[in-house]
C-alpha positions, 0 to 999 in steps of 0.5 A, spaced: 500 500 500 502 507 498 502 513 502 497 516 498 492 509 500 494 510 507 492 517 509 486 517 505 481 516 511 479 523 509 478 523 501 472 524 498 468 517 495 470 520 488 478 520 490 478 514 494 476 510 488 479 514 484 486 512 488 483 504 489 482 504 481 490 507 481 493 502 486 491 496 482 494 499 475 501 496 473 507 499 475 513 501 470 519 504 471 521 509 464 528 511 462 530 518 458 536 517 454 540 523 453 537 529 457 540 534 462 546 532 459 549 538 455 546 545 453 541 541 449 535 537 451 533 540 458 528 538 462 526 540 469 523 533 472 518 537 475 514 538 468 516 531 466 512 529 472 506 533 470 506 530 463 506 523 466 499 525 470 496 528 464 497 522 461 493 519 465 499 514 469 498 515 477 504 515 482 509 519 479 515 519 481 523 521 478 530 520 480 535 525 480 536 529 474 537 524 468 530 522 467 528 516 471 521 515 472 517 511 477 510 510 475 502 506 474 500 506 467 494 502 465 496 495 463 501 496 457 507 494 453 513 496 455 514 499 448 507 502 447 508 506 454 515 508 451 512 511 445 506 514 448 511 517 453 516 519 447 510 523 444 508 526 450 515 529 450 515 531 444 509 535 444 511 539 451 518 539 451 519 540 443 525 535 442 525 528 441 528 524 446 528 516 447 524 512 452 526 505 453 521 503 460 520 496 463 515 494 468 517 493 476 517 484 475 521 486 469 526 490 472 527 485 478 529 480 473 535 484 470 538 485 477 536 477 478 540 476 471 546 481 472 552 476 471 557 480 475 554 483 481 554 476 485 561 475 483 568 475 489 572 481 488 567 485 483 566 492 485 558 494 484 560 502 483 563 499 477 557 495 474 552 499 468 546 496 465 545 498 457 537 497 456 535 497 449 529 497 445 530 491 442 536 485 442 541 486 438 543 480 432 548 475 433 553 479 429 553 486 433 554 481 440 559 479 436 563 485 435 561 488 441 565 482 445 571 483 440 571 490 442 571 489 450 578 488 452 580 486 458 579 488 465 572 490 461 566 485 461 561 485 458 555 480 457 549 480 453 541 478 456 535 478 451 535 486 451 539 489 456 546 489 457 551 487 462 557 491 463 564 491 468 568 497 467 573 496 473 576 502 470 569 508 470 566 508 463 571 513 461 577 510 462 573 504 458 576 499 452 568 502 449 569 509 451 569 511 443 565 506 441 559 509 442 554 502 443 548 504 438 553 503 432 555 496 434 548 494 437 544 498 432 539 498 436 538 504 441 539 503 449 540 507 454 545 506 460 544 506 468 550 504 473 548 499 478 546 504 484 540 508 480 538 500 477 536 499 484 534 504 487 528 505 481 527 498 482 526 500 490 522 505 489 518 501 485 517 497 490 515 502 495 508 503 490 506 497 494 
């Protein structure tokens, strides 16, 4: 139960069953690849906020400034609550940016599957996940492990991408390598820390 339905002893009927009926939609975590970046593409979480409810999601929440939002959407794919929220950016912000979301069950199963984190010796502040839109062919797999060299890892499930840079991302062997070339599919990357902590937070809607 969220702390909306906790303190609703003093709601109106409408608003009760409006956040009963909220409660029960499925929870996603959407991820916005390249904004508040540079000088370009700037977006207060605030306003992306109250684009989410006027799309009707419920429970809107952000994290940090990189475009990290936990929400309840009526029940759709992934990818159609991507597109859906990826128009909704282009129409109140007047630029493009990729979307890329999972529900809360998916997300749990990429941290359950991360092939690194349970390893003796890894550093977890060194661990990123890449989600892409979509798997990447044999081939672009194949490339991208031929261009991860040693200390760096890499290993790929199903649309995720499972990464250990024991020496940060910038000093990485895929640092000028940016990874949509090699996958040809857009992604978009998260350290281990922020991959939890959505997921954390997504469990807190309950």
């Amino acid at each position: 139960m969220n702390n909306h339905t906790r303190s609703a002893s003093h709601w109106t009927p409408a608003a009760r069953c409006s956040q009963l009926a909220a409660d029960f939609m499925p929870i996603y975590i959407a991820l916005l690849r390249g904004i508040n970046i540079g000088p370009h593409k700037r977006m207060k979480m605030e306003k992306l906020r109250s684009s989410c409810e006027g799309l009707g999601f419920a429970d809107v929440k952000t994290y940090i400034q990189s475009g990290n939002v936990v929400l309840r959407a009526g029940k759709l794919s992934s990818s159609a609550l991507s597109k859906k929220l990826g128009e909704c950016i282009v129409r109140d912000f007047g630029f493009s940016a990729e979307v890329i979301s999972r529900t809360r069950e998916e997300m749990k199963q990429i941290i359950d599957n991360n092939p690194f984190a349970r390893e003796r010796g890894i550093d977890t502040s060194k661990l990123h996940v890449v989600f892409l839109s979509q798997a990447p062919s044999a081939a672009a797999l194949k490339k991208l492990q031929e261009l991860t060299l040693a200390p760096d890892r890499t290993r790929s499930s199903g649309n995720e991408l499972y990464f250990y840079f024991p020496n940060g991302v910038s000093g990485s062997s895929l640092w000028k390598h940016p990874l949509d070339r090699i996958t040809g599919v857009p992604g978009t990357m998260r350290n281990w820390n922020t991959v939890n902590k959505l997921y954390e937070m997504a469990m807190d809607l309950e």
